[in-house]
N, C-alpha and C positions, 0 to 999 in steps of 0.2 A: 157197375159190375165189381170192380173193387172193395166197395164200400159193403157190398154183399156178402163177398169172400171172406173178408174181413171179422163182421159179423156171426156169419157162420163160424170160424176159427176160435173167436171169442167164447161164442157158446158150447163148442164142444170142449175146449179147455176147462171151462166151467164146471161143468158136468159132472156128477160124482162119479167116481170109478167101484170097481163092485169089491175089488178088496181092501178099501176103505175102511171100514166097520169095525175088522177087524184089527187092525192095526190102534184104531182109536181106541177100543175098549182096551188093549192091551197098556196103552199110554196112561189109561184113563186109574187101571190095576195099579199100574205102578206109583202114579203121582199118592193115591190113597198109601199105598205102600210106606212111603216114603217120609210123608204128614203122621201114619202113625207112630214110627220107629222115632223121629224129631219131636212130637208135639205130645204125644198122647200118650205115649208109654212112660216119657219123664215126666210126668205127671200124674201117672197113677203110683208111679213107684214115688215122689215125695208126698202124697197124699195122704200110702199105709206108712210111712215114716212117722208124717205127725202122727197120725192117728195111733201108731205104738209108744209114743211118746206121749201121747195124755194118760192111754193106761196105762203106762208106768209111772204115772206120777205119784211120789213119796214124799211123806216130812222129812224138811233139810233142802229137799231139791231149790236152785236160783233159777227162776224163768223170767221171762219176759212175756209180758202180753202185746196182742195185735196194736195199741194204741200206746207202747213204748213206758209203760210202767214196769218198772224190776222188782221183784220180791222173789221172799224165800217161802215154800210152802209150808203152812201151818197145822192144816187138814184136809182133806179129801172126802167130800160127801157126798156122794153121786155125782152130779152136772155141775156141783160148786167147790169152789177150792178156794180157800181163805189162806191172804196174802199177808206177810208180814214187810209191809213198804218202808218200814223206818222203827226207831225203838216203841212199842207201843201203838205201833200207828198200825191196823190192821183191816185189810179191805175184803169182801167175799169178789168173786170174778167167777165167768162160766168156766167152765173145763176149756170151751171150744175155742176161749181168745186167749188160749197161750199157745206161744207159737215158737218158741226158743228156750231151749235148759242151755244156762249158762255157768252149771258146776265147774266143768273143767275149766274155764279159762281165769278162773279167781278175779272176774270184775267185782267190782263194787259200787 
């Protein structure tokens, strides 16, 4: 008899309740909420960053490329930009693998 009671107790505890539902989906609103404000949105905004920063690129500009080579921009020809990496020494690169203007800080 106990162990009946028991069971029964168990299984109503179990049970879903009927305003349930709603509470999760609100949970459910918020966690989205919240991944986008942290995750998503800094990340669309350094995105149009770079992305304003290729078309503006000019002769004279210092960039870096995604794979850590420095040069100064030589020309800009569509998707290519030709790199000045040392005296004489001149590389073409995409547009899409530079990733840092390092004008202002007068590296070398």
């Amino acid at each position: 008899m106990k162990m009946m009671f028991f069971t029964l107790l168990q299984a109503e505890a179990a049970a879903p309740k009927g305003g349930g539902n709603l509470s999760f989906l609100l949970m459910l609103a918020v966690i989205f909420v919240i991944m986008w404000l942290f995750m998503i949105r800094p990340q669309q905004k350094r995105q149009k960053e770079l992305n304003k920063f290729r078309e503006g690129l000019s002769k004279g500009d210092k960039v870096v490329t995604a794979g850590g080579i420095y040069g100064k921009v030589v020309s800009v020809e569509g998707s290519k930009v030709l790199l000045e990496v040392d005296e004489n020494v001149k590389i073409k690169v995409d547009k899409a693998s530079l990733v840092r203007d390092f004008s202002e800080t007068q590296q070398n």
